[in-house]
Structures are given as C-alpha cells and as structure tokens.
C-alpha positions in Angstrom: -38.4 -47.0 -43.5 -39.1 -44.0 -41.3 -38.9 -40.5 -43.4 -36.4 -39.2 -41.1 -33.8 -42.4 -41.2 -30.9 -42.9 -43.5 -31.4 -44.9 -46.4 -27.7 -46.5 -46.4 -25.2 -47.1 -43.7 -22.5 -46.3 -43.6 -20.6 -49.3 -44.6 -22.8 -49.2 -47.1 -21.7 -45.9 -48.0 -17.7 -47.1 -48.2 -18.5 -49.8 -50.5 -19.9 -47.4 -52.8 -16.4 -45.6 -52.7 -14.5 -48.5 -52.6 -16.0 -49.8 -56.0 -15.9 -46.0 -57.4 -11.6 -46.5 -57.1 -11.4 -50.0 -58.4 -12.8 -48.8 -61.2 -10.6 -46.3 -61.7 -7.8 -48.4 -60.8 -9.2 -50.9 -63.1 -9.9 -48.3 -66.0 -5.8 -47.0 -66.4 -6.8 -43.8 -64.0 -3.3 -42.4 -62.2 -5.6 -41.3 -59.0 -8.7 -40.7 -58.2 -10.9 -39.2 -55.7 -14.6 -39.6 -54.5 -17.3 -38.2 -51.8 -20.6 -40.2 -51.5 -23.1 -38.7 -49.8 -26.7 -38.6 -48.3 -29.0 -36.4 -47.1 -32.7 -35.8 -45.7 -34.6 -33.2 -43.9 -38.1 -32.2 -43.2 -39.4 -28.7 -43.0 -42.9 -26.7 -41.8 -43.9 -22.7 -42.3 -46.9 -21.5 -40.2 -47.7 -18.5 -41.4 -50.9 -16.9 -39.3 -51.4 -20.1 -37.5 -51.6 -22.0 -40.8 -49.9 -24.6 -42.3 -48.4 -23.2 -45.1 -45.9 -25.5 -46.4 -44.5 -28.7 -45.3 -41.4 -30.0 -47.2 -39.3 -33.2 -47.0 -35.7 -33.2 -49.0 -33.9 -36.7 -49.9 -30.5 -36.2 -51.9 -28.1 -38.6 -52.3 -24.9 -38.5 -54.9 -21.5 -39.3 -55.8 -18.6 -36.9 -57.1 -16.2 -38.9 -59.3 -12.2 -36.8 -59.9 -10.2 -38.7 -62.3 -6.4 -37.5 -62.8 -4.3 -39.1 -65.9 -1.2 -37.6 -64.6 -1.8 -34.1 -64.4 -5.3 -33.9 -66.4 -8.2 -33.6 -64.4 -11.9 -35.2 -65.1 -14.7 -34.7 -62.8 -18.3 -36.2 -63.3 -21.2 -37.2 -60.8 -24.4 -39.0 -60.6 -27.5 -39.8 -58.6 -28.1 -42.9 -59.3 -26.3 -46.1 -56.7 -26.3 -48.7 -59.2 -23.2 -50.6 -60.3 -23.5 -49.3 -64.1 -24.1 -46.1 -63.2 -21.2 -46.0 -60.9 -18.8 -47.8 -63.8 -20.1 -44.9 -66.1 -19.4 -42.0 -64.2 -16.3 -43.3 -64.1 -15.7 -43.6 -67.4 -17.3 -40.4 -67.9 -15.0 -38.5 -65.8 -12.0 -41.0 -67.6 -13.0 -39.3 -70.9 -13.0 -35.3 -69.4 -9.5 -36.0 -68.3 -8.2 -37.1 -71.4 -9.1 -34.0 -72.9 -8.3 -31.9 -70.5 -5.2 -29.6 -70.6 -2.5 -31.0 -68.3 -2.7 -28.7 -65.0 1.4 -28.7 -62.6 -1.1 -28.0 -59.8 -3.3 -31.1 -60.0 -3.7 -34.1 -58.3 -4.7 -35.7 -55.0 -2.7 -34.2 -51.5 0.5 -35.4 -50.4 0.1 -38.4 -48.0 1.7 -37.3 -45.4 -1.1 -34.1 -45.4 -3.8 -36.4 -45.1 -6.3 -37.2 -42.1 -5.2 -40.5 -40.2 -6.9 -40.3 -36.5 -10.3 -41.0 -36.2 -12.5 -38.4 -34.1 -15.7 -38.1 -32.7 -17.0 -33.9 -32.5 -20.0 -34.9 -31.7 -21.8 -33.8 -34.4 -24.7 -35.9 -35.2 -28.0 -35.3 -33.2 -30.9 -36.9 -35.1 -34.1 -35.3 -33.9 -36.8 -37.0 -34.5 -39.8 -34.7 -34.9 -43.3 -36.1 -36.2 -44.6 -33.4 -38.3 -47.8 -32.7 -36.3 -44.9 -32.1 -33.5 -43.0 -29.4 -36.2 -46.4 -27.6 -36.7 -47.0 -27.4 -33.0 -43.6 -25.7 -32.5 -43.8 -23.2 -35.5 -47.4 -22.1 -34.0 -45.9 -21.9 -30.5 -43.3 -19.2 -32.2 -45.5 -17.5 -33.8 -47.8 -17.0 -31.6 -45.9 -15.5 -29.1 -44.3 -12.7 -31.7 -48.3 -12.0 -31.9 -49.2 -11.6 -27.8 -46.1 -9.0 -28.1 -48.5 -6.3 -29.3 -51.2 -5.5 -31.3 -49.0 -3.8 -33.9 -47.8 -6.8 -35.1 -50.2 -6.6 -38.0 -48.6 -10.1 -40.6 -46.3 -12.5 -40.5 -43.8 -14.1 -43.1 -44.1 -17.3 -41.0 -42.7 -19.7 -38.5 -40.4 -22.6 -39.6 -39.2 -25.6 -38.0 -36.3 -27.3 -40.0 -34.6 -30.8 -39.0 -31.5 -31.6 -41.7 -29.3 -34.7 -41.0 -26.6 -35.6 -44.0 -23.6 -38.1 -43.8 -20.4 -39.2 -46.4 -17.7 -40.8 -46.9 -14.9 -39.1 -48.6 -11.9 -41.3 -50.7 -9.0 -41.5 -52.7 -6.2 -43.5 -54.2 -3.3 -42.7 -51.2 -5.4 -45.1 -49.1 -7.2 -42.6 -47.5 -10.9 -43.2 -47.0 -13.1 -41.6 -43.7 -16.4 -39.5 -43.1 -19.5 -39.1 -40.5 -22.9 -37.9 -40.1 -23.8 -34.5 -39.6 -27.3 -32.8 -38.1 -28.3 -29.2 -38.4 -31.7 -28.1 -37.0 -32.8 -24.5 -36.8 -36.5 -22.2 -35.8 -37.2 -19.0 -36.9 -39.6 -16.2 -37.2 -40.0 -13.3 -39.3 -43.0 -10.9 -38.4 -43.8 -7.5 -39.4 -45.2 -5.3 -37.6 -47.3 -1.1 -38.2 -49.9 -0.2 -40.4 -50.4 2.0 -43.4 -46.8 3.8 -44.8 -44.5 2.8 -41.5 -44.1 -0.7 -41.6 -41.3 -3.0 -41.0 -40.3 -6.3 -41.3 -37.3 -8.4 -38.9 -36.7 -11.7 -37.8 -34.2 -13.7 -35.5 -33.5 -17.4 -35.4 -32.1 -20.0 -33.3 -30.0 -22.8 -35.0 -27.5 -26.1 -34.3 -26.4 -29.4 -34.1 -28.6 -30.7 -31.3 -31.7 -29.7 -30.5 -31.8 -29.2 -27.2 -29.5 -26.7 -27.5 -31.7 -24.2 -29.8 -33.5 -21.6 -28.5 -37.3 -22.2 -27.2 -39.4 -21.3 -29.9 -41.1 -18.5 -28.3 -38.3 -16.7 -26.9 -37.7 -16.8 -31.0 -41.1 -15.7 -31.8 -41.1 -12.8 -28.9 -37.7 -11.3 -30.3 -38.4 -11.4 -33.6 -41.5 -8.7 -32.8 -39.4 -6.6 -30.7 -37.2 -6.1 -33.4 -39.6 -5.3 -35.8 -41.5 -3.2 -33.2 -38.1 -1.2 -32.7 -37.8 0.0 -36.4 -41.2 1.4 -36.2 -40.7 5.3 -37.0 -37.5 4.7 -38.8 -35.8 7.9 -40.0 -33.5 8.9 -42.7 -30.2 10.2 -42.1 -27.9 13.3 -43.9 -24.4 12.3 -45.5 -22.1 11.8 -43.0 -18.8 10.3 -41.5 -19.1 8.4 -37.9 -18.3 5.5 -36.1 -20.7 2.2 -36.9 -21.5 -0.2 -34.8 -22.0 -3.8 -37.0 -24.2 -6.1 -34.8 -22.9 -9.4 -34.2 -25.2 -11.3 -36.9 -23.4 -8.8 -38.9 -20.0 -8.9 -37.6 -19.5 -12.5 -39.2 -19.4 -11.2 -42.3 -17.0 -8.8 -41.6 -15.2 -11.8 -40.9 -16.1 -13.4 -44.0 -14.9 -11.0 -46.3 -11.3 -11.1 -44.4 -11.8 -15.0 -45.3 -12.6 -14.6 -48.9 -9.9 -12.0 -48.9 -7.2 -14.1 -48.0 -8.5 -17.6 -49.7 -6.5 -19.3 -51.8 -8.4 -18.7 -55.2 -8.6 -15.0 -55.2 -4.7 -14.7 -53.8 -3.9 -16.9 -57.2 -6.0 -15.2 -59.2 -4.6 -12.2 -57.9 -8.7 -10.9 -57.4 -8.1 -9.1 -54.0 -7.4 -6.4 -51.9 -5.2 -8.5 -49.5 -2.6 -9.9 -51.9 0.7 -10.8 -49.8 0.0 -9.7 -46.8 1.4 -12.9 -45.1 3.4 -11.3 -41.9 1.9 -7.5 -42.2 -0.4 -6.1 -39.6 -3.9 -5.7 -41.0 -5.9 -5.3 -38.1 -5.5 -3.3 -34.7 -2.8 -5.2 -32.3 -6.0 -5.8 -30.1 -7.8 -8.4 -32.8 -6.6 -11.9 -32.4 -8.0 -14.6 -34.4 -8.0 -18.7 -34.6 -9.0 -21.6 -36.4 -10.3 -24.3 -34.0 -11.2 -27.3 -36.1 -12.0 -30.0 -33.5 -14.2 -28.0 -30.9 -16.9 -30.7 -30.1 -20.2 -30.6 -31.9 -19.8 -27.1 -33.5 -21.0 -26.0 -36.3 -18.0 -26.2 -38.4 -16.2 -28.7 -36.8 -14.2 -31.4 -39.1 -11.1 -33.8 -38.6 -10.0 -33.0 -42.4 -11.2 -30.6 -45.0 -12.6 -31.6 -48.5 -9.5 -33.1 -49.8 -8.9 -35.2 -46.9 -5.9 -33.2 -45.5 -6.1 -33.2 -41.6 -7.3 -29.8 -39.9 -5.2 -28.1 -37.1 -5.4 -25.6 -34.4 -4.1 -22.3 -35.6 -3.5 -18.9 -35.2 -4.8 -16.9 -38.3 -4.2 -13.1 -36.7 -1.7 -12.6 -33.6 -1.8 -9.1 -32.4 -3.4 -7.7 -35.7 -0.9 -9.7 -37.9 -1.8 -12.2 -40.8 -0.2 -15.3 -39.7 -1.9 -17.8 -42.0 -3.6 -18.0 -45.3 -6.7 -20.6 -46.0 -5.4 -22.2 -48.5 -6.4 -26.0 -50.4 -4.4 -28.2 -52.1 -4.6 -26.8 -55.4 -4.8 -23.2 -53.9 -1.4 -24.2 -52.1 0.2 -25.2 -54.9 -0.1 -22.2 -57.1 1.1 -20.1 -54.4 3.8 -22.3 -54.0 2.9 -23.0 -50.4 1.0 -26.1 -48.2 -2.4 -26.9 -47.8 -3.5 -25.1 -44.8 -6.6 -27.9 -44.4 -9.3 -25.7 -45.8 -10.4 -26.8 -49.1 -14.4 -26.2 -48.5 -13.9 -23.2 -45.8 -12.8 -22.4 -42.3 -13.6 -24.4 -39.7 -15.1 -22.5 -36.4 -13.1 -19.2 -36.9 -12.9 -17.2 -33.1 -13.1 -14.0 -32.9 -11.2 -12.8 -29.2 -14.1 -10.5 -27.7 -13.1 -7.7 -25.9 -14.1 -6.6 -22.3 -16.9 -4.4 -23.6 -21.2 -6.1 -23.8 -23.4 -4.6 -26.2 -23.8 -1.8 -24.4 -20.9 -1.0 -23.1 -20.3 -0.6 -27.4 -22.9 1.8 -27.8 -21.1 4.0 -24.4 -17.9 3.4 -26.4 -19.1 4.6 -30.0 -21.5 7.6 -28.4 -22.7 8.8 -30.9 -23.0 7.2 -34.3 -24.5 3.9 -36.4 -25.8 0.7 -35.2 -26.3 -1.5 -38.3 -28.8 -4.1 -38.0 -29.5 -4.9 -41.5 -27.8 -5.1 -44.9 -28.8 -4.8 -48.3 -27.2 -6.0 -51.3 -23.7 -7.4 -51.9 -21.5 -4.1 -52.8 -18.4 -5.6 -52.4 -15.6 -5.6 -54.4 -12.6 -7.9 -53.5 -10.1 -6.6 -55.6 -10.0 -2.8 -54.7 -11.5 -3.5 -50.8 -14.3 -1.2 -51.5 -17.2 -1.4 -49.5 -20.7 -0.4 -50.1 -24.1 -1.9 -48.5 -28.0 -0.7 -48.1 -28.4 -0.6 -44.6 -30.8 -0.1 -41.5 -30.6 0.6 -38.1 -30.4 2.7 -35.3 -28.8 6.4 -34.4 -27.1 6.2 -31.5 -26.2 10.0 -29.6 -24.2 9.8 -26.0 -24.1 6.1 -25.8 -27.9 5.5 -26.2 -30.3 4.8 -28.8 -32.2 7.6 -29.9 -34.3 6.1 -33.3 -34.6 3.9 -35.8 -32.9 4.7 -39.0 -33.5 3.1 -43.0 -33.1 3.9 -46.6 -29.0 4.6 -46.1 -26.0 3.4 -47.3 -22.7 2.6 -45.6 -19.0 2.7 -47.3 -15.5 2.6 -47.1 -12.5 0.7 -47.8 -12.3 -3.0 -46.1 -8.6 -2.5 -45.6 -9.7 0.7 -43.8 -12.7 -0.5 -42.1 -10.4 -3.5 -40.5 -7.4 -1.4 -39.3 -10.1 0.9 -37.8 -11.6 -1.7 -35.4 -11.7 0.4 -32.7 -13.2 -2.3 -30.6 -15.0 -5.9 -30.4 -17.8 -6.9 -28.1 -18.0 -10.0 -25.5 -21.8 -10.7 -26.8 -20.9 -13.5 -29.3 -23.5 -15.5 -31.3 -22.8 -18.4 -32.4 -24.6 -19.5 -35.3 -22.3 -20.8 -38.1 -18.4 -21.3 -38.7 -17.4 -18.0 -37.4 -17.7 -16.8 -33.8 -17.9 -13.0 -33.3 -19.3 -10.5 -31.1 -20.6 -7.0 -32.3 -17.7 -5.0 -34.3 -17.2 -1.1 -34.1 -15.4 0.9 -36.7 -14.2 3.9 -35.9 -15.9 5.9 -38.5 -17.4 5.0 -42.2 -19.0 7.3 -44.7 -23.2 6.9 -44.0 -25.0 8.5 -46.9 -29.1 9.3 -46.7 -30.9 12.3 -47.7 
C-alpha cells in the first residue's frame, strides 16, 4: 500500500459505523451517534535549499455519543477492532449513566437531517512522490532569493498534500460522508541586515492542485513583502481610518461568527446577544452562507450533526438575518438548527466596486494593517485590541512601513463603521472577503 492511499474504503468505513449502533442498540442505548474517520498527509520544509523536515501523518478514529434519554456519554478510540469498538461503546454507555440529564440533548429531528446525496467536488488526491515535494519547495524558495540580495534567511518552503474521508451516523437512520483533499505551498523569508529586519510570508492553498498558486509566484511575493517592511517606522497615538488587508478581513468576519454562534448567545458570552432583526453593519454589507458551492473549501451537504445545509442570507442590507446555530445550540435558544454545528460553510462577503487601490484613494490617509499580533479580543464587551504592522498611507498612497503599534476599538463600532469593502477577494478558507476599511480606530505607538 502506497503512503498516500487510503487504508479503508469507504464501505469499509460504514461497516465500522454500522456495528458502532448495533451495539448501542444491542446495549439498551436510547440513540446514538458516530463519525469514523481517516486521514493522511505528507509534508517537506526546505529551508536554504535543504531538506529540513519531511513529515507523513496517518490518523484514523471513531467518536462514540450515547444518549439514555436525555444523559449524554461520549467516548472514542483508535483502534478498528471489533472489541475495541464494543468497548467504547460501553465506555460511553457508562459516561451517560452518570451523567446529569440535559432538556437540550439528543440526536436532531429527522426531518432536519441530510437526505440528497451530492457531489462538491471536493476530493483531489495529488499524488506527489516526495523527491517531487522537495523539488517544488526549492523552486519557491529560490525564487523569494533571486528577488534581491537583501533577502538575507529563510524560515523555509513547504509543500503539504492532506486527504481525509468519514462517514458520519446515527440512530434516525441517517448515515452519509465523503472524502476530502486540502493541499497548500508557502514561503516565509526574511529579508535586511543588522537592527532592520523583517520577516513575511504568503501562501497558496486548496482542494485541487492545479488550482494553487505556482510555487514561485509564492516564493517571489513572499520577498516583496518582506522587502516592503524594510525601514518600518513607529507611529504617535492617534485616531484614523484602517485599512484591514484581505487575509485580515476574514477574521473580521470571524469574530462576527463567533459573535453570533450558538454557544456564546446561550452562554450569554457576547457582545451581540439578540440582535436577530437589528442592523449591525452599514446597509451596504450583505452577507451569505453558500453551503454547496462546488469544490470549495468549506463546502458540505450537512453539518456535524447531520442536519442538511442551506443557502442563506446571514446579513441583508446591514441586518442580522440569521444566527449559526447547532442542534444543541438551537435548542437552548429555543430556536432550529441553522446546519452549522462545526462552523460556517463558505461565508461571502459582497465586495464593493472599489480594488485595492482604489481603498487606499478612498481611506487617504491613514492605516493599512498587514499583520496582527496576539488575540486581544474580548467577546463579551466587543472590545478590540491587536499588535499590528503595516503601512502609513497619506493622500491615497503608501508612504512607509509601520510596526511596534497597536490598534483598538469596539467590534460593534468597528462593524457599523465599515465605510467600505474591496472587490480583491482571497479565497483561502470558509470565508470569502476582500480588504475591509473602518472608518477610523484608535492606533497607539510612541
């Protein structure tokens, strides 16, 4: 067997599930859930045309959720075996039967579950021989060196291939999964000499191969970046527009995510509690869940509890139309799953008219944030506080490299003051965004 195969098929893989709920079934469990999975991957760093490590990852396991009525039990294992599988069973069995009785547990209704079969296209195997890997990772490498001379080190080149697939189960019948593939190249180089150096790095990642970047297109942008900071400046205290740079710009998006998620809306842990139907953004923002676009990089049929994913609209004209909510979630608030136990799936971010630089003419002068530091964030009040770099931007242009500051404000502020979002959207995960400028946040240096 080839390192980069599957060690079980899928068939292989129901069986596994299937015997998981007889066991249950046979062991006096009401319900009872189950995800099998399996997963491999290879990886290779250069670092100064070395080899400096070469990794291969096999995992492989099996989550076990018991309910006796309204007691839950959870246990997992490793190990494929028939005994093991009976006593995981039995091991989650004997959680649940001490476990406090919970209104809010138990498998989804069946009526909320998946039932059509899809194909997102979401499994591209690359197979890539390692001396191949190597080659690649050199190739990226090398080019962030032929940029310029002051590129003095490197933090290295790496070349990952991942490819995972499960089957997810439960008692209501309900019993589906699929492979998965996610492949990425990066480069992080720094560049100067003596007390101004800096570091930066870009990468290309997805599904299928053929759609990443070339690696040294990678390689020759990750040295530009770094040779930009060169000369970097500190800034005085003061209150101006930022500019968050698209890599950025998702997690803007995430904290809006985490803000209105089921767990911290129960738990009453944030900023945004019921704010179902109120304008939180600008009337310009628009925002919506696309579950099923093909062979993106959070695409899914159904969400971890098997509940069937839809099209949605999470913000119309600045409004909060839509929670993210799980089964459990759903049921504490008194509301339906929304399909998003485990995440969102390929949130899109409606750019505006404007490209990157058409921002920057928009901002004039102020912050373009490139890199943050630290996770100052605090859900519950909405304030915001992150190390940053970047650049200072006067009259639409940039005029030099900035570091050692920190940006703050309040996120209920910061996304009500969205004065505008850009059209240059990177796609690199679940949420799709282009650059994101605020109209003004506190930057504090010197």
């Amino acid at each position: 067997m080839s390192a980069l195969e599957f060690s079980y098929t899928p068939d292989a893989l129901r069986q596994l599930a299937s015997d998981v709920l007889r066991h249950a079934r046979e062991l006096g469990a009401s319900a009872c859930e189950t995800d099998v999975s399996e997963a491999f991957g290879q990886s290779v760093t250069v670092r100064k045309n070395e080899v400096e490590t070469i990794e291969y990852n096999r995992d492989k396991g099996i989550g076990v959720s018991i309910y006796l009525g309204q007691r839950r039990g959870h246990a997992s294992t490793s190990d494929f075996s028939a005994q093991a599988l009976r006593a995981t069973v039995e091991a989650a069995l004997s959680i649940a039967r001490f476990t406090a009785p919970d209104p809010c547990a138990g498998l989804p209704e069946t009526a909320m579950l998946a039932t059509r079969k899809m194909d997102l296209d979401l499994y591209h195997p690359w197979t890539l021989p390692v001396e191949q890997a190597i080659d690649i990772a050199r190739r990226c490498e090398q080019a962030a060196f032929a940029v310029s001379p002051m590129i003095r080190n490197s933090e290295g080149a790496s070349v990952s291939v991942q490819q995972s697939q499960f089957i997810s189960a439960n008692s209501l019948g309900f019993m589906d999964g699929f492979p998965t593939s996610r492949h990425y190249i990066s480069c992080s180089v720094i560049a100067g000499e003596g007390d101004d150096m800096q570091r930066d790095d870009w990468y290309t990642s997805g599904r299928d191969a053929a759609q990443l970047a070339p690696p040294q297109a990678i390689g020759d942008y990750a040295a530009r970046r770094a040779l930009s900071r060169l000369g970097a400046k500190r800034l005085k205290t003061r209150q101006v527009p930022v500019l968050f740079e698209a890599p950025l710009a998702s997690g803007l998006i995430g904290s809006f995510v985490h803000a209105v998620s089921g767990g911290a809306l129960y738990r009453k842990s944030s900023f945004l509690l019921d704010s179902l139907g109120q304008r939180i953004f600008p009337k310009h923002v628009q925002i919506s869940e696309r579950p099923h676009l093909s062979g993106a990089m959070a695409s899914s049929p159904f969400d971890d509890d098997g509940v069937a994913t839809h099209d949605r609209e999470v913000v119309a004209d600045g409004v909060l139309q839509g929670y993210f909510l799980s089964t459990y979630s759903g049921r504490k608030l008194g509301m339906p799953s929304t399909g998003n136990a485990g995440g969102s799936h390929n949130l899109i971010v409606e750019p505006g008219k404007l490209d990157f630089e058409g921002l920057l003419r928009e901002m004039g002068t102020g912050l373009l944030v490139t890199e943050l530091l630290g996770q100052g964030v605090n859900y519950v009040t909405g304030d915001y506080s992150r190390g940053a770099a970047g650049y200072w931007v006067e009259r639409g242009k940039i005029a030099y490299p900035v570091q050692e500051i920190t940006i703050a404000g309040n996120l209920r502020d910061m996304f009500k003051g969205i004065a505008a979002i850009g059209n240059d959207v990177l796609v690199r995960g679940s949420k799709q965004v282009g650059s994101i400028l605020i109209e003004r946040m506190t930057v504090a240096g010197r």
